[in-house]
TORPA-4810 file (N, C-alpha, C, O; in nm, 3 decimals):
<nodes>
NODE_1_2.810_-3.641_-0.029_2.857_-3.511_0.013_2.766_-3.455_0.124_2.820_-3.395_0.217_X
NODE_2_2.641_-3.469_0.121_2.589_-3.420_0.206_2.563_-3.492_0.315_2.534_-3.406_0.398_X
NODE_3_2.555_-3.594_0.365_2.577_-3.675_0.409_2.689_-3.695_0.536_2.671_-3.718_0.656_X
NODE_4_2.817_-3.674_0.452_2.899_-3.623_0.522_2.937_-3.467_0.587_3.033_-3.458_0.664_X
NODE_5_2.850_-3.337_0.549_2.829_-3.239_0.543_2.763_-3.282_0.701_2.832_-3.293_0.802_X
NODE_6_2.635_-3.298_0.695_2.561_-3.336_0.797_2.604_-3.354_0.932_2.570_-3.296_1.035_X
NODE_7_2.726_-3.488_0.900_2.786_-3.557_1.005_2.870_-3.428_1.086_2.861_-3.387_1.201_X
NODE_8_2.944_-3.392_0.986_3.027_-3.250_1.062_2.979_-3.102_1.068_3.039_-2.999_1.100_X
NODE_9_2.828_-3.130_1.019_2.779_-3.011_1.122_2.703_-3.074_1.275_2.657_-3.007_1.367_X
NODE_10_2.708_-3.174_1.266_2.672_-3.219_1.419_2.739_-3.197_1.497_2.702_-3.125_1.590_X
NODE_11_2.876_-3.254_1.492_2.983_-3.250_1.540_3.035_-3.074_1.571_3.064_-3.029_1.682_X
NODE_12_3.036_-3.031_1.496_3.072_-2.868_1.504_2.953_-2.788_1.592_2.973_-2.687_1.659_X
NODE_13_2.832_-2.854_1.576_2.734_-2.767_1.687_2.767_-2.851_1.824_2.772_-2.761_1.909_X
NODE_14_2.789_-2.956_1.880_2.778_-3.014_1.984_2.926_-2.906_2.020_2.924_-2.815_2.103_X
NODE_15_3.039_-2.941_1.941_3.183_-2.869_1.992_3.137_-2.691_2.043_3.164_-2.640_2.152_X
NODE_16_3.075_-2.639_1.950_3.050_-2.541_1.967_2.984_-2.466_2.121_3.043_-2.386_2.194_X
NODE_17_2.849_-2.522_2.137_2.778_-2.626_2.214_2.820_-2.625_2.389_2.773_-2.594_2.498_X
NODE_18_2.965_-2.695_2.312_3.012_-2.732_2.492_3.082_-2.640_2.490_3.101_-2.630_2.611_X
NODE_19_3.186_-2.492_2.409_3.267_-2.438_2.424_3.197_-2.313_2.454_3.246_-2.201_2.470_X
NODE_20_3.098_-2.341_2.458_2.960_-2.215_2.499_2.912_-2.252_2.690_2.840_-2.180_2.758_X
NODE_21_3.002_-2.426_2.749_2.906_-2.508_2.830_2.764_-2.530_2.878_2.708_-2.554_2.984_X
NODE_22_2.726_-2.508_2.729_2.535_-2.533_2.720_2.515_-2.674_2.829_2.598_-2.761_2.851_X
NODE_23_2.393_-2.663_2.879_2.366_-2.793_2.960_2.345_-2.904_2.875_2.345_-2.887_2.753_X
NODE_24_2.326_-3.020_2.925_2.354_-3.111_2.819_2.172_-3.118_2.767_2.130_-3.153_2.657_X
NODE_25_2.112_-3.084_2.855_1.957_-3.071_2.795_1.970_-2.998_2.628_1.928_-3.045_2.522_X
NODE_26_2.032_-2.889_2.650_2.008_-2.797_2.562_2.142_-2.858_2.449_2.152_-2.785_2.351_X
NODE_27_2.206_-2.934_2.449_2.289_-3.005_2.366_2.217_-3.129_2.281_2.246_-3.168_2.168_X
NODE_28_2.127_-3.172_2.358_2.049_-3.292_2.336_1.935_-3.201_2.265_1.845_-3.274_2.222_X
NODE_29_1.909_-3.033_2.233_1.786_-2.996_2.185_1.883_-2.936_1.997_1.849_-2.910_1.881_X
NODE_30_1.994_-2.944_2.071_2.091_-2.828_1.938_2.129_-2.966_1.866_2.145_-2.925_1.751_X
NODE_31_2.152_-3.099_1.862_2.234_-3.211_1.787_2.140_-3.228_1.725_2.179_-3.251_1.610_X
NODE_32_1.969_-3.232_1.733_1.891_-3.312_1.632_1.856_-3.155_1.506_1.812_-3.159_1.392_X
NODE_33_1.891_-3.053_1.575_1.887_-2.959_1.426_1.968_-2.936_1.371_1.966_-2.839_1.296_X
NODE_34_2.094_-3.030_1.389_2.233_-3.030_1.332_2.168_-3.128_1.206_2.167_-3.100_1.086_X
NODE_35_2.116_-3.241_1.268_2.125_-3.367_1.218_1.997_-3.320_1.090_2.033_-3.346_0.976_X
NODE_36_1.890_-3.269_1.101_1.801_-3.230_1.009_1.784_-3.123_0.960_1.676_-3.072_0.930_X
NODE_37_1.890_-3.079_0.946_1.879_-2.906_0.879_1.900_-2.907_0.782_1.896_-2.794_0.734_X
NODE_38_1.940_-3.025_0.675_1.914_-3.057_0.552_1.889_-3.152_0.511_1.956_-3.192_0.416_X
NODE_39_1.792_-3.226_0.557_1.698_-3.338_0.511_1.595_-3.296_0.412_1.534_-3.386_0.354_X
NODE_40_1.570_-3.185_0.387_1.500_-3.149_0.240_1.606_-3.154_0.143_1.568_-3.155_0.026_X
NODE_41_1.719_-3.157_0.162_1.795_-3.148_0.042_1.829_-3.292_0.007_1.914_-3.287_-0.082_X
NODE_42_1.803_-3.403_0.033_1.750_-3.518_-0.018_1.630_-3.530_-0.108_1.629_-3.607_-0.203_X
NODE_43_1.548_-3.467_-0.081_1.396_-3.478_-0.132_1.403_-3.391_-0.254_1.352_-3.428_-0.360_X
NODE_44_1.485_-3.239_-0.239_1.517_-3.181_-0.275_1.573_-3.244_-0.440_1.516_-3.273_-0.545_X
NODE_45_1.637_-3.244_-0.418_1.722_-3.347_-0.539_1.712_-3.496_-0.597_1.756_-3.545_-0.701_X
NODE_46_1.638_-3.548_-0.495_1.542_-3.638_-0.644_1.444_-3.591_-0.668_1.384_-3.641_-0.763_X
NODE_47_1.383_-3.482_-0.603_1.267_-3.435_-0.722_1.288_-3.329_-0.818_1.208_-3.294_-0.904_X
NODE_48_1.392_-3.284_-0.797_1.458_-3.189_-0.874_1.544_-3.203_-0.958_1.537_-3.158_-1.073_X
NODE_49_1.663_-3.286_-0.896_1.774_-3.295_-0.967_1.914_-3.162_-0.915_2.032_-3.154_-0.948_X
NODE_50_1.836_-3.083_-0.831_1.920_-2.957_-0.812_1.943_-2.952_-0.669_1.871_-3.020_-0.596_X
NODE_51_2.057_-2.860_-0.611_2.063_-2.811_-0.460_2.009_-2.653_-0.481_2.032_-2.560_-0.403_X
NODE_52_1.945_-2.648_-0.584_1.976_-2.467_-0.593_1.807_-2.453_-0.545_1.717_-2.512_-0.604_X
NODE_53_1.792_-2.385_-0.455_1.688_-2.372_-0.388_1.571_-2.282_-0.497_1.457_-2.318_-0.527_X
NODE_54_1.637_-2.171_-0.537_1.564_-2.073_-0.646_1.549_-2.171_-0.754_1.507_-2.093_-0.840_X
NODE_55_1.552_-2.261_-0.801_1.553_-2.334_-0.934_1.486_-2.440_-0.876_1.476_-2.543_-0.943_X
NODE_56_1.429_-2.436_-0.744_1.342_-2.609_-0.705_1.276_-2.548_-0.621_1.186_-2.470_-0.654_X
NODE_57_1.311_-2.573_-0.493_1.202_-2.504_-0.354_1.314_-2.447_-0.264_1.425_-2.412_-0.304_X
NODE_58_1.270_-2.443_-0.138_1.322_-2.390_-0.060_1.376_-2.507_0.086_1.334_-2.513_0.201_X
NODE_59_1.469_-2.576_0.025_1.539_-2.711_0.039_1.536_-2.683_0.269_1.578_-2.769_0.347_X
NODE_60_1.485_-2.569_0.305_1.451_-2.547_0.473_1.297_-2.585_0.484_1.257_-2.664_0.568_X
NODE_61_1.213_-2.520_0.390_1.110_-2.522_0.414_1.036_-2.701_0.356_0.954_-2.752_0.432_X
NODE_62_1.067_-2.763_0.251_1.072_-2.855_0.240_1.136_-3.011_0.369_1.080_-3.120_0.384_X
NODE_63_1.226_-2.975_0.417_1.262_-3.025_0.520_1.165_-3.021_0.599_1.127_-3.138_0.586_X
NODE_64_1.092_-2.975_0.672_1.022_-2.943_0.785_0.896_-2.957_0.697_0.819_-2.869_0.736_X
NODE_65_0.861_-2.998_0.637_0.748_-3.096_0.572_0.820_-3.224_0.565_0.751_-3.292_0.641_X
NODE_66_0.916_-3.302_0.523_0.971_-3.399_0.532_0.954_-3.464_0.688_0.906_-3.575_0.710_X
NODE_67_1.010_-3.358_0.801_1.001_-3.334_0.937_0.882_-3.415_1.024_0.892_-3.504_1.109_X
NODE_68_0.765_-3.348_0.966_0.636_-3.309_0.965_0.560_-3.445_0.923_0.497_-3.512_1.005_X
NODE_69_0.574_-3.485_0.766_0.545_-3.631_0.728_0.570_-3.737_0.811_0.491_-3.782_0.894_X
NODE_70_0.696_-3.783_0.787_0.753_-3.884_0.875_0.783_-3.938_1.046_0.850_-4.028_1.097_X
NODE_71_0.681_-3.811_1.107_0.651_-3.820_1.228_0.839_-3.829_1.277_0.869_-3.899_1.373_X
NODE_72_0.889_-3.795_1.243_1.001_-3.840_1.304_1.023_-3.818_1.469_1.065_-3.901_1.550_X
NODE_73_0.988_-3.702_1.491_1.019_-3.604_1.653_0.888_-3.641_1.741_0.861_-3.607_1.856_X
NODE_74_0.815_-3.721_1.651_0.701_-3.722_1.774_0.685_-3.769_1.929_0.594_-3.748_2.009_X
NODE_75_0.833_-3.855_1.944_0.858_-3.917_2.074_0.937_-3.796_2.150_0.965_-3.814_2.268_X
NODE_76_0.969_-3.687_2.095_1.026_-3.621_2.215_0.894_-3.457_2.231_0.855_-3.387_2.137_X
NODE_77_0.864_-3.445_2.361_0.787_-3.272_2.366_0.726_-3.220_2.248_0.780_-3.228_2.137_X
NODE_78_0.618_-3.170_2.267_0.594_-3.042_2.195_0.633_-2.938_2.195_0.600_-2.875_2.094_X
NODE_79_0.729_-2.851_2.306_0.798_-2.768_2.311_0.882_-2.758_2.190_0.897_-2.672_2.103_X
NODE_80_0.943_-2.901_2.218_1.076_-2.913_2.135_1.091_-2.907_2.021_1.172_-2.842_1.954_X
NODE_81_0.981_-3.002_1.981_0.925_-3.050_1.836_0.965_-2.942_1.763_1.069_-2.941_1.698_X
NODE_82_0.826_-2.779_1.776_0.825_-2.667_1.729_0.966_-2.611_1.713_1.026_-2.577_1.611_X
NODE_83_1.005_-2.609_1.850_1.164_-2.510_1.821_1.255_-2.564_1.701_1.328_-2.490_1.635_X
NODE_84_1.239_-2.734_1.678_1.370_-2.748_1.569_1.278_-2.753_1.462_1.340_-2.764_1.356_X
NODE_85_1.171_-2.751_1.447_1.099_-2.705_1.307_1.159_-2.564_1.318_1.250_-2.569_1.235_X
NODE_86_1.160_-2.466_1.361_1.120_-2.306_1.368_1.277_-2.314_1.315_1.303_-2.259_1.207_X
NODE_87_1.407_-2.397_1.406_1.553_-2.373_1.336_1.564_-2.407_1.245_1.642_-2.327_1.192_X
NODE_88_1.525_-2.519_1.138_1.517_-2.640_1.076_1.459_-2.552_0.972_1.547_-2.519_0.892_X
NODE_89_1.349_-2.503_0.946_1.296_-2.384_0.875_1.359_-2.257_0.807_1.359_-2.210_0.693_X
NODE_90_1.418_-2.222_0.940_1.471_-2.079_0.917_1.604_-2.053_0.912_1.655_-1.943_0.936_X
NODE_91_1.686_-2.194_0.866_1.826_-2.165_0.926_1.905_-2.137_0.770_2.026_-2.116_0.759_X
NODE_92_1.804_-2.142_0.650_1.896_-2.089_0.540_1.877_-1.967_0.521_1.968_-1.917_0.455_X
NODE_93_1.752_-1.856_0.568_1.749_-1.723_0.550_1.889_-1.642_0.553_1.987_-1.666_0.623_X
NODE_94_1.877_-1.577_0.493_1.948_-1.420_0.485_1.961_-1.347_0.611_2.051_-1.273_0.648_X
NODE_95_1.870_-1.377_0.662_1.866_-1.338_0.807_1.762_-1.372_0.868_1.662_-1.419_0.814_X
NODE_96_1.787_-1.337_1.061_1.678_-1.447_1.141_1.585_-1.373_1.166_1.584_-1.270_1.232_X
NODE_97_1.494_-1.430_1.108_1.311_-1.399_1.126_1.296_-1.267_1.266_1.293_-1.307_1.382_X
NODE_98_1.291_-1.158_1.246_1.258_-1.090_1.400_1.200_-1.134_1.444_1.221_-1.127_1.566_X
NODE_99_1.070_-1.223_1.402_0.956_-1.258_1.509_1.000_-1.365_1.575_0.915_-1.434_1.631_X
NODE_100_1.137_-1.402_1.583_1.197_-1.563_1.708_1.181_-1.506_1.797_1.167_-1.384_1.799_X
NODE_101_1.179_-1.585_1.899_1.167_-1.558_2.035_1.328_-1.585_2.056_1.417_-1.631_1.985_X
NODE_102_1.319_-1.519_2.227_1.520_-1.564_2.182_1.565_-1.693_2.197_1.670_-1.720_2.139_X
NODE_103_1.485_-1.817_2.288_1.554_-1.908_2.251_1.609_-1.995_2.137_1.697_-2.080_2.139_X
NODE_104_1.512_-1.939_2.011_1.469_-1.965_1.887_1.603_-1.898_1.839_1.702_-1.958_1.799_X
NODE_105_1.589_-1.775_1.849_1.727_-1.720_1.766_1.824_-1.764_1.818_1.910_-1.779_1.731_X
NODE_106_1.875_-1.810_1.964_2.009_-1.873_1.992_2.021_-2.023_1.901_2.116_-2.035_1.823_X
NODE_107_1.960_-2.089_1.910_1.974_-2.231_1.852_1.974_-2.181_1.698_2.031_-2.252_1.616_X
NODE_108_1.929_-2.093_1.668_1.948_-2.074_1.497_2.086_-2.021_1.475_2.170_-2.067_1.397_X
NODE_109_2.101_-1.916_1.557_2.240_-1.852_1.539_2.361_-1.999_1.549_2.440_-2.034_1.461_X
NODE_110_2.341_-2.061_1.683_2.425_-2.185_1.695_2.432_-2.267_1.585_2.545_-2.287_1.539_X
NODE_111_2.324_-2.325_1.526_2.328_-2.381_1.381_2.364_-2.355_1.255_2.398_-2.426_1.161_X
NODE_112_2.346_-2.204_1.276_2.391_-2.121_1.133_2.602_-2.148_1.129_2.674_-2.184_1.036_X
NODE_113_2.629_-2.118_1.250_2.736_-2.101_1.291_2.807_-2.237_1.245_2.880_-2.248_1.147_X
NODE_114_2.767_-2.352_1.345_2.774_-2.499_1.262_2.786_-2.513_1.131_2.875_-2.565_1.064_X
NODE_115_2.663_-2.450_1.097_2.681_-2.531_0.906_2.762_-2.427_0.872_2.787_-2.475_0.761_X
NODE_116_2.834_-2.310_0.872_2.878_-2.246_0.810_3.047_-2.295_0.840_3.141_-2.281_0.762_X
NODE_117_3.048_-2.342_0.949_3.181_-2.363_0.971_3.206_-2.531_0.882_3.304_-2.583_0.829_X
NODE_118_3.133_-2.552_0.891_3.186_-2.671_0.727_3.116_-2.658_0.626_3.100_-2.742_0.538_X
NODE_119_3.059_-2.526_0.634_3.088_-2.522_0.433_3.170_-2.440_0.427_3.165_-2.413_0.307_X
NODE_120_3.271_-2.356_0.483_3.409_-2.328_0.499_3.511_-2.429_0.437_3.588_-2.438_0.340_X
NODE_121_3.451_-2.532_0.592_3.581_-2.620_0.538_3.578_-2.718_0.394_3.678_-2.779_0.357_X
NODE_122_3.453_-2.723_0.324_3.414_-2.796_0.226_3.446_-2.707_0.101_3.458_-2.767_-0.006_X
NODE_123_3.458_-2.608_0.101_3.438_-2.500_0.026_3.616_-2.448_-0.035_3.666_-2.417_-0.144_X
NODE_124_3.653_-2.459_0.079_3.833_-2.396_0.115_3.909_-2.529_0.014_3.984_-2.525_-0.083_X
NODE_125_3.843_-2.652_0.097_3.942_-2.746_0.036_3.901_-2.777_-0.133_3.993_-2.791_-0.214_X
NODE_126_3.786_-2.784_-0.170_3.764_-2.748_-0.265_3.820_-2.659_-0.375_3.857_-2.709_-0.481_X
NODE_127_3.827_-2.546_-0.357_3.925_-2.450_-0.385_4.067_-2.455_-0.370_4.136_-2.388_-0.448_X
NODE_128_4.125_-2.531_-0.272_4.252_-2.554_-0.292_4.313_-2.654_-0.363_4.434_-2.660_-0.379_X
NODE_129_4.214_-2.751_-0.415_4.233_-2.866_-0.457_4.264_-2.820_-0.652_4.167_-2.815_-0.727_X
NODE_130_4.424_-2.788_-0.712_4.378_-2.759_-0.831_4.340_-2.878_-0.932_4.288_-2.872_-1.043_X
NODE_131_4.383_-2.988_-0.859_4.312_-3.155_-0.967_4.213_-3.186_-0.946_4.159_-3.282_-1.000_X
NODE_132_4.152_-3.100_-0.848_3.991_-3.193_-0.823_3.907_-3.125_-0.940_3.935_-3.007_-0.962_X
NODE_133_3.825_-3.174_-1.005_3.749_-3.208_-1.101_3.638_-3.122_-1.091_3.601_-3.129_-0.974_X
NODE_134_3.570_-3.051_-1.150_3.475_-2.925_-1.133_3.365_-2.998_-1.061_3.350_-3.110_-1.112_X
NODE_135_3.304_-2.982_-0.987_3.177_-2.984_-0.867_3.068_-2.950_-0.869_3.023_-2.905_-0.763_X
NODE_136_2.988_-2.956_-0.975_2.859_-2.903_-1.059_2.766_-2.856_-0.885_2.719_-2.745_-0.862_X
NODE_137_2.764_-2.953_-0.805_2.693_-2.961_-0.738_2.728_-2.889_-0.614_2.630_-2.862_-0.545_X
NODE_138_2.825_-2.857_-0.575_2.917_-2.790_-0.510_2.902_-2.639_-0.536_2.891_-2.559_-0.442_X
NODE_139_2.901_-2.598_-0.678_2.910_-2.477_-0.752_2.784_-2.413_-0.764_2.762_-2.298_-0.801_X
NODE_140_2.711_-2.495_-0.730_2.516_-2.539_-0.742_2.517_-2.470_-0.928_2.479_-2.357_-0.960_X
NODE_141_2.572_-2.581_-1.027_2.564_-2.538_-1.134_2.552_-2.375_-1.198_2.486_-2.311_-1.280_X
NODE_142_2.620_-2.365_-1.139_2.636_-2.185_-1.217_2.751_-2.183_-1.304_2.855_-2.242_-1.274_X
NODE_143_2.735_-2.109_-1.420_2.891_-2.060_-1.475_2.988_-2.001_-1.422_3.013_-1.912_-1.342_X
NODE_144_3.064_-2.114_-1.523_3.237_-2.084_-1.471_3.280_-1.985_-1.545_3.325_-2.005_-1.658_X
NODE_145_3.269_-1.861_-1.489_3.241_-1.756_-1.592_3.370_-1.660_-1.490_3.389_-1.680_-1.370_X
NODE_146_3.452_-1.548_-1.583_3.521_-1.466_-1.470_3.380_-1.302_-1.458_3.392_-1.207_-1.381_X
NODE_147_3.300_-1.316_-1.527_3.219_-1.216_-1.515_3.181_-1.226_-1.363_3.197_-1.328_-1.295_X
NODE_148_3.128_-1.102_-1.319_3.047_-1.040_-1.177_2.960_-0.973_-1.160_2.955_-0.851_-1.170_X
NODE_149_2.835_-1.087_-1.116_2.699_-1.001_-1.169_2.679_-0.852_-1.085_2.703_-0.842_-0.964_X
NODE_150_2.647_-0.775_-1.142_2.612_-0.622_-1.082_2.528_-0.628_-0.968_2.556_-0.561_-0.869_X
NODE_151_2.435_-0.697_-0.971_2.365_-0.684_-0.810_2.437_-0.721_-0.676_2.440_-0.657_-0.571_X
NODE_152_2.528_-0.912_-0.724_2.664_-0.934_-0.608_2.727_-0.815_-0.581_2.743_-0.775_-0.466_X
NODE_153_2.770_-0.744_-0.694_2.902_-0.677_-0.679_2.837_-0.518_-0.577_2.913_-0.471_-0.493_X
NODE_154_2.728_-0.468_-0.595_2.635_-0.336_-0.577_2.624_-0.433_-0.426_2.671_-0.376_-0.327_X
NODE_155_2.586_-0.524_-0.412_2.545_-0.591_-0.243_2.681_-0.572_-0.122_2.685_-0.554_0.000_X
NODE_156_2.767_-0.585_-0.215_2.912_-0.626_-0.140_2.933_-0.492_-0.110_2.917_-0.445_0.002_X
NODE_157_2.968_-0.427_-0.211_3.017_-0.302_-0.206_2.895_-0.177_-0.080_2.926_-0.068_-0.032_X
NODE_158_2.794_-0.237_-0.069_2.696_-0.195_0.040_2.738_-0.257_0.197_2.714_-0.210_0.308_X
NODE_159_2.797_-0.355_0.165_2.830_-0.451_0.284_2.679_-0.540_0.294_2.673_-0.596_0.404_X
NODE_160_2.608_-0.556_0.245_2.503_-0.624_0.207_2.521_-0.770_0.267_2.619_-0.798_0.336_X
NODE_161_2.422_-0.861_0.236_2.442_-1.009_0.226_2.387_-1.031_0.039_2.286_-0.984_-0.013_X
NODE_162_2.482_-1.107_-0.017_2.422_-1.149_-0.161_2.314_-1.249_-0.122_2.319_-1.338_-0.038_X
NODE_163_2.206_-1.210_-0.212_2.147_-1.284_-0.216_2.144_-1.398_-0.329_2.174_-1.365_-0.443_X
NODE_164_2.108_-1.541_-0.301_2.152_-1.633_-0.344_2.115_-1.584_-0.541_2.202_-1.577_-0.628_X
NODE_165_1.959_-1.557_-0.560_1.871_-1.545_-0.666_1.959_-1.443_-0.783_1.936_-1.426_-0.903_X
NODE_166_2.061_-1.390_-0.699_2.158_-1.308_-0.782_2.256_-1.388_-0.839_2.290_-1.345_-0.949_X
NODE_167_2.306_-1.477_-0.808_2.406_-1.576_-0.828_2.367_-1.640_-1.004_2.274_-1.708_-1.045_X
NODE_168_2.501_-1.572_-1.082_2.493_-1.592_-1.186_2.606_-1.703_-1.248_2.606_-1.787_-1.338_X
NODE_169_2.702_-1.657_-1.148_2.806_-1.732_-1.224_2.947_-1.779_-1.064_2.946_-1.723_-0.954_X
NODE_170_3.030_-1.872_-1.101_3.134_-1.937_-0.972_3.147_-1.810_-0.898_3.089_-1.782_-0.794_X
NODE_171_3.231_-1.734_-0.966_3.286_-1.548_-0.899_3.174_-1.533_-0.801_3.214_-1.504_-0.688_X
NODE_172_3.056_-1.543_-0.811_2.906_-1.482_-0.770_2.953_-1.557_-0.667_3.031_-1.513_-0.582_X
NODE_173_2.920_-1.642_-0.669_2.939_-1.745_-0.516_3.042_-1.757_-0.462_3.048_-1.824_-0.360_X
NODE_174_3.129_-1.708_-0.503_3.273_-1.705_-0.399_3.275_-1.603_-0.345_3.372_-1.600_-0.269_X
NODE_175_3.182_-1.459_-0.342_3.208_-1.340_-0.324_3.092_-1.334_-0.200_3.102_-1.280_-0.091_X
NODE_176_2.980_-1.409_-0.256_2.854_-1.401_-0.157_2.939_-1.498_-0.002_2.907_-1.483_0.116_X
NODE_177_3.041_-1.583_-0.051_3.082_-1.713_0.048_3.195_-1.548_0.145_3.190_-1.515_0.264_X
NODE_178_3.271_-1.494_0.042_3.360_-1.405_0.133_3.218_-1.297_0.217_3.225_-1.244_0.328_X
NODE_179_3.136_-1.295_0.148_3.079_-1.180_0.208_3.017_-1.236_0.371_2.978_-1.163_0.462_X
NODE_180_3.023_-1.379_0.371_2.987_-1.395_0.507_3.058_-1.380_0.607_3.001_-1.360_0.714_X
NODE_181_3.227_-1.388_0.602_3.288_-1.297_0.676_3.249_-1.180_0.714_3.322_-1.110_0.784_X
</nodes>
């Protein structure tokens, strides 16, 4: 799943990308934080067993130690290096760090945009699917409960963003998923 998640957020930032006509420099700087913006969530889950970030680590910040270990980026700039740590880092927050600089916040915003547009589409079909088989991992194990925890519901009703640590039960996460509209 993630895996394939990955693949089509690459694809969705490069599309994005060119429908913006970024230079291809700056296409060639936005595809490798497509490609590693969840490479902690490998590490993530065999040492855990979980995607749920509050119940393990912080599956951004872990990445960019993964990043970091494996020398992976060391053949391209130091410029560069930093900036897709800094997206790579910061791209599951609630919101973007004030202290980015703006090229920092464009490539985050671009990425956020990416992964959000296929966990849409991962999410939708999921939900439309009524034979597909419950998705522990998908659901990031929460109850299948029709209850609505009071802090989601007090966030929404603020126009808020839910925060994940509130997420009690499926409802919770389908409401925090509408609230990103």
């Amino acid at each position: 799943m993630k895996e394939g998640h990955t693949r089509r957020v690459c694809a969705a930032i490069l599309d994005i990308g060119a429908s913006l006509n970024l230079s291809t420099e700056d296409l060639c700087t936005a595809e490798p934080t497509a490609w590693l913006h969840d490479i902690g969530r490998f590490e993530q889950y065999t040492r855990y067993g979980t995607f749920m970030d509050h119940r393990s680590e912080d599956h951004a910040a872990l990445g960019v130690r993964v990043i970091r270990e494996t020398r992976i980026l060391e053949r391209i700039g130091a410029f560069d290096q930093e900036l897709i740590l800094r997206v790579v880092g910061a791209h599951n927050r609630a919101a973007i760090p004030p202290e980015a600089d703006e090229r920092t916040r464009f490539f985050l915003k671009l990425l956020r945009d990416a992964d959000k547009v296929d966990i849409w589409h991962v999410i939708t079909a999921y939900y439309q699917d009524p034979d597909q088989r419950r998705n522990h991992a998908l659901e990031l194990d929460l109850a299948d409960s029709l209850h609505i925890s009071k802090p989601v519901y007090e966030a929404l009703m603020k126009g808020e963003l839910v925060k994940m640590a509130d997420l009690k039960t499926v409802n919770d996460f389908k409401l925090l998923q509408m609230g990103w509209i």
